[in-house]
C-alpha positions as CSV (number, residue, x, y, z in Angstrom):
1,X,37.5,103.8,140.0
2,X,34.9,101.8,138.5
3,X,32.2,104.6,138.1
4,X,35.2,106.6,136.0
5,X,35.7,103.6,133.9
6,X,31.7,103.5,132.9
7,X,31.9,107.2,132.5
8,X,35.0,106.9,130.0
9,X,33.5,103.7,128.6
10,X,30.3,105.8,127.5
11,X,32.4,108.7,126.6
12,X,34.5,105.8,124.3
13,X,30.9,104.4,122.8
14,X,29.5,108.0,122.2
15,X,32.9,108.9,120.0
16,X,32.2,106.1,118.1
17,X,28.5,106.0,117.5
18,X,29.3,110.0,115.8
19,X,32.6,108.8,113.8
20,X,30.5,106.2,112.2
21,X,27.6,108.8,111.6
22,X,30.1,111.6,110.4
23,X,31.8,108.8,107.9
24,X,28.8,107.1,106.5
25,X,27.2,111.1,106.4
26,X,30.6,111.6,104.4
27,X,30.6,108.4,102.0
28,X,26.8,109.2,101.3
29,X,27.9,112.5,100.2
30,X,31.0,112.4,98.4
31,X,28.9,109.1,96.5
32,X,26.1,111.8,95.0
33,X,28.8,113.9,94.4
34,X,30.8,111.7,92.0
35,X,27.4,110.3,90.4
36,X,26.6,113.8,88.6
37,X,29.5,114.1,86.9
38,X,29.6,110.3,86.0
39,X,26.1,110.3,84.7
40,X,27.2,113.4,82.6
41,X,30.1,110.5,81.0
42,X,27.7,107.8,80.1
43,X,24.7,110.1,78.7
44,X,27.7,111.7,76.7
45,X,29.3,107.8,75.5
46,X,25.6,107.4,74.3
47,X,25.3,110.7,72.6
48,X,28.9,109.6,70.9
49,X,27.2,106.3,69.8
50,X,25.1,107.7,68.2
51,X,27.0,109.5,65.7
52,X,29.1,107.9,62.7
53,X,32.2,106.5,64.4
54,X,34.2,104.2,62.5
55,X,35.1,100.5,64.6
56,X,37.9,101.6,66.7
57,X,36.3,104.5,67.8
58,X,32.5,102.7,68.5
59,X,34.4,100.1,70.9
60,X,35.9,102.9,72.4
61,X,32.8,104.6,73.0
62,X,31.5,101.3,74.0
63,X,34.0,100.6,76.5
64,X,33.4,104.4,78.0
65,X,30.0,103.6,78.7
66,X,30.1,100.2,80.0
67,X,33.0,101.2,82.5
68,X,31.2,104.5,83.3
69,X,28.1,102.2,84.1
70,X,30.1,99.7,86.2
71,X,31.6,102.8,88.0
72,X,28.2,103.7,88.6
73,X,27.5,100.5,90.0
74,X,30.4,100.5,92.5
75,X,29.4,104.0,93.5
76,X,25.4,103.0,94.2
77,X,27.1,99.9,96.2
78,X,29.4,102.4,98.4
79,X,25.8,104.3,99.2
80,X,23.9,101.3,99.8
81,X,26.4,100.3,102.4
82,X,26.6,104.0,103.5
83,X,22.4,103.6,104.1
84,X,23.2,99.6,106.1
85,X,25.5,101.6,108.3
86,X,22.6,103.9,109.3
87,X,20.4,101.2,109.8
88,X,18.3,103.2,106.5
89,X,18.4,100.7,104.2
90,X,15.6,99.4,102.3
91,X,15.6,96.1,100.2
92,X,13.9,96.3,96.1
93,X,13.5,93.5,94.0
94,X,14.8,94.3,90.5
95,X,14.9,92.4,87.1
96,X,17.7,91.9,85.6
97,X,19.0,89.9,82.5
98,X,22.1,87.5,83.4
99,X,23.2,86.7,80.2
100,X,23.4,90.6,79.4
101,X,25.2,91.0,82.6
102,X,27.6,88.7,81.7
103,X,28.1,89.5,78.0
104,X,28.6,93.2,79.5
105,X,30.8,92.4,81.8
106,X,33.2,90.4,79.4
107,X,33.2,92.9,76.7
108,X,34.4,95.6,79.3
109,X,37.3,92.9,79.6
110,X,38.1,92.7,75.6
């Protein structure tokens, strides 16, 4: 009795150890997958800015590119935590400007 409960116990583990690998395989890909296409959308909003729009159409094309970028944000987030899962992870240091962050963040809001 107790050697069949190691054996299903390590049969148990071994399931999980490849459901965790075949999900965070899955989230890594489906995450590249919806990037292309949302890069496409924010090189395309800054095409569109660049052209005469009157108001209501530049804060639309503003608001298009500032949610496409914090899409893209929560979509490099989902892969980052895809990479922690797999123990392939590694940290950068980047700058960033806070109060454009912010500002950014609240017009997205407006």
């Amino acid at each position: 009795p107790r050697r069949q409960e190691i054996l299903e116990r390590s049969a148990a583990e071994a399931r999980a150890v490849a459901t965790a690998e075949a999900r965070a395989a899955f989230v890594a890909r489906m995450s590249h997958e919806i990037r292309s296409p949302l890069t496409g959308i924010i090189g395309l909003a800054e095409l569109l800015s660049r052209t005469s729009l009157d108001l209501t159409q530049r804060q639309y094309t503003t608001s298009i590119g500032l949610c496409g970028k914090a899409l893209l944000n929560v979509v490099n987030d989902v892969l980052t935590f895809a990479k922690l899962e797999a123990s392939k992870l590694s940290l950068e240091s980047h700058w960033f400007d806070l109060r454009d962050c912010v500002e950014n963040a609240v017009a997205v809001l407006r």
